[in-house]
C-alpha positions as CSV (number, residue, x, y, z in Angstrom):
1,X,-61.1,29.9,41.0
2,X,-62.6,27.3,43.0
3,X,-61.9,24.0,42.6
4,X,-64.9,21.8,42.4
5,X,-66.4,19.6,44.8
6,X,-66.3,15.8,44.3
7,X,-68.5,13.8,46.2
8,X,-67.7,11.7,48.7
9,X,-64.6,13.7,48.8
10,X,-63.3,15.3,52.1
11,X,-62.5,18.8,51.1
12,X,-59.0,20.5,50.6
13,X,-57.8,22.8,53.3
14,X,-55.8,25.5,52.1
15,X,-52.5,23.9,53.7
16,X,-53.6,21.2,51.1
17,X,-53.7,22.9,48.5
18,X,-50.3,25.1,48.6
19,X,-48.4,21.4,50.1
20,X,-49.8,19.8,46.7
21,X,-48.0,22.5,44.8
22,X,-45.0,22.1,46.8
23,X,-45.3,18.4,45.5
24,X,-45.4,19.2,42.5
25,X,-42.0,21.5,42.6
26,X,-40.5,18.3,44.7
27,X,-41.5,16.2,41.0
28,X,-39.7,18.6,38.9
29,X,-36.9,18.8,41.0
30,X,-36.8,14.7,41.6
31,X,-37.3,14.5,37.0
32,X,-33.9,16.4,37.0
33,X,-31.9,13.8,39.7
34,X,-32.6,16.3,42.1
35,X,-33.6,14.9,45.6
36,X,-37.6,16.0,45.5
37,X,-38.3,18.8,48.0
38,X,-40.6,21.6,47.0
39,X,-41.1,24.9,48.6
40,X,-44.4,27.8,47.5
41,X,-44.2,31.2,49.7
42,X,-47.9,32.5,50.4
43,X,-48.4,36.2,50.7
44,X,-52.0,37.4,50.9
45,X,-53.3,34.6,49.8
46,X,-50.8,34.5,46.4
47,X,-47.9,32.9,45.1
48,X,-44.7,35.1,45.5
49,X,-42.4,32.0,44.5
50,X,-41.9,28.6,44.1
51,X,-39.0,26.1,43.8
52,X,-36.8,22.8,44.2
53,X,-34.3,21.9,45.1
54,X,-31.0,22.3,42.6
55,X,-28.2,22.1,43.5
56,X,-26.9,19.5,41.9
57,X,-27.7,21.6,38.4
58,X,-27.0,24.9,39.8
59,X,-23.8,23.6,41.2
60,X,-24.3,25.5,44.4
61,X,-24.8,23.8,47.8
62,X,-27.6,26.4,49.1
63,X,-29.9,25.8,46.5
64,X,-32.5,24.1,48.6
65,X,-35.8,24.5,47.6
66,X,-36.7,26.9,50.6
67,X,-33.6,29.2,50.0
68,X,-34.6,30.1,46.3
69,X,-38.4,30.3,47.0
70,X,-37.2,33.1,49.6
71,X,-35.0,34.5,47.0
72,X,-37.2,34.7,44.0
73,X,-40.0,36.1,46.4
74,X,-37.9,38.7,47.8
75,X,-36.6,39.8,44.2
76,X,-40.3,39.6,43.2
77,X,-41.2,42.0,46.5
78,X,-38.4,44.1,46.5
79,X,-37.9,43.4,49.9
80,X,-35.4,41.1,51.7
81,X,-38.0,40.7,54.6
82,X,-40.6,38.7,53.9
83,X,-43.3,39.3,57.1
84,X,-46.7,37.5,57.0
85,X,-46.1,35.0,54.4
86,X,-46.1,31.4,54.8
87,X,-43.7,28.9,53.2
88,X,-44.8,25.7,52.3
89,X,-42.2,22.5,52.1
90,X,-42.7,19.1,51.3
91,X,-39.5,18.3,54.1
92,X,-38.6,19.4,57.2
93,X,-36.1,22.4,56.8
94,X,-32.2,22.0,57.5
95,X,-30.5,24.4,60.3
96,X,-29.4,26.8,56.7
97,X,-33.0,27.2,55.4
98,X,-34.5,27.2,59.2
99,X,-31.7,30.4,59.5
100,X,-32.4,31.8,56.3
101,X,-36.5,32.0,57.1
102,X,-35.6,33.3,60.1
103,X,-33.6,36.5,58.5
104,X,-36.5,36.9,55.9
105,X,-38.8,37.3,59.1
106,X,-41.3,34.4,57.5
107,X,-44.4,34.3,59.4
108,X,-45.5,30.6,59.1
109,X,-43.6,27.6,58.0
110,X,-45.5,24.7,56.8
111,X,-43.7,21.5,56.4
112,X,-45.1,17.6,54.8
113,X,-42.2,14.8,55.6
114,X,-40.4,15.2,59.0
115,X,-36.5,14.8,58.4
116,X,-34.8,12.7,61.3
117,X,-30.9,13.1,59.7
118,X,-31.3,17.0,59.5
119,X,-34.6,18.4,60.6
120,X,-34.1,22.0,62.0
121,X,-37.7,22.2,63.1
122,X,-38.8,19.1,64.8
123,X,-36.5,16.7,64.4
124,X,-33.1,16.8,65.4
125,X,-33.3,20.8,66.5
126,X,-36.3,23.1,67.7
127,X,-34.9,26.3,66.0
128,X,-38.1,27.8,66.0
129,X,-38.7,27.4,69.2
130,X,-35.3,28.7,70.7
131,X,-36.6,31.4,73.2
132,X,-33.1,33.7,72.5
133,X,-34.2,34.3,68.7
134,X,-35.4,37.8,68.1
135,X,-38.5,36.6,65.5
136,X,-40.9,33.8,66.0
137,X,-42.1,31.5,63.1
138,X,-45.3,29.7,63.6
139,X,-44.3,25.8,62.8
140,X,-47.4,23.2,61.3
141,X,-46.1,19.9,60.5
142,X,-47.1,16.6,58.7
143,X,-49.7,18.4,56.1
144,X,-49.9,15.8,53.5
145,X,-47.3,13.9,55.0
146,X,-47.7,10.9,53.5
147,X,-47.2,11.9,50.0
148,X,-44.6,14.3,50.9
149,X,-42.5,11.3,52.7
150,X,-43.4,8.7,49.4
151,X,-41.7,10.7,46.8
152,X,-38.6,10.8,48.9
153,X,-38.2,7.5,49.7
154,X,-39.7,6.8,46.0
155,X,-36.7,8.9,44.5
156,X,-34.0,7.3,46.5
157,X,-35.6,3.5,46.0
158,X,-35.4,4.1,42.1
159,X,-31.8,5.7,43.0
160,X,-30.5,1.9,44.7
161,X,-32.4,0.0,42.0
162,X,-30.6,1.7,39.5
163,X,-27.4,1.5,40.7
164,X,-27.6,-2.3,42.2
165,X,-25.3,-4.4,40.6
């Protein structure tokens, strides 16, 4: 169903509208004391999955937001590889989930909020574009990455407030 058109309004690219419901994982996850990062894998135009990150609840230090969209989608698909979908994330991937979307042969990674202490894309690595690897993941960065960097840096200002002295 298409969403209608305000006007005045500059209208939604589909990026947009799949990094807005990555946002809105990274809320959930940031309500629980998780650090907010959301992640939504596109197939087809559909959602096979969608997450945040938890693993401060799930006790487990893989559960990053990326790693249990890939796993609910390839449950979902019945299929550990994962070819032509796009995975939408609010931050920058670390070196696991850059590996891990490698191995599910993701098509397209979408990304909001660059991450300069562990970026695996961008940042502080260019996994993506290592020539060695043996699959190639198309890389978009900075799609809503305003609001993507805000409720970071929103979650951990809250987090110093609340534990100032």
């Amino acid at each position: 169903m298409a969403e209608p058109e305000m006007p005045g309004m500059p209208e939604m690219t589909d990026d947009e509208r799949w990094m807005r419901l990555a946002l809105e994982e990274a809320a959930l996850g940031g309500a629980k004391g998780e650090v907010p990062v959301g992640a939504v894998l596109v197939g087809d135009g559909q959602i096979l999955a969608r997450a945040h990150n938890s693993p401060i609840s799930l006790c487990d230090p893989t559960a990053h937001a990326e790693i249990l969209a890939l796993r609910r989608a390839a449950a979902a698909v019945g299929n550990y590889r994962l070819t032509g979908t796009t995975l939408f994330v609010t931050l920058e991937p670390c070196f696991m989930c850059a590996g891990a979307i490698l191995h599910a042969r993701v098509g397209r990674v979408v990304f909001g909020a660059a991450d300069p202490k562990g970026g695996a894309a961008v940042s502080l690595w260019r996994f993506f574009a290592d020539p060695r690897l043996n699959h190639r993941v198309a890389l978009t960065e900075g799609i809503l990455r305003d609001e993507c960097a805000e409720i970071l840096s929103g979650f951990f200002r809250a987090k110093r407030l609340s534990s100032a002295p």
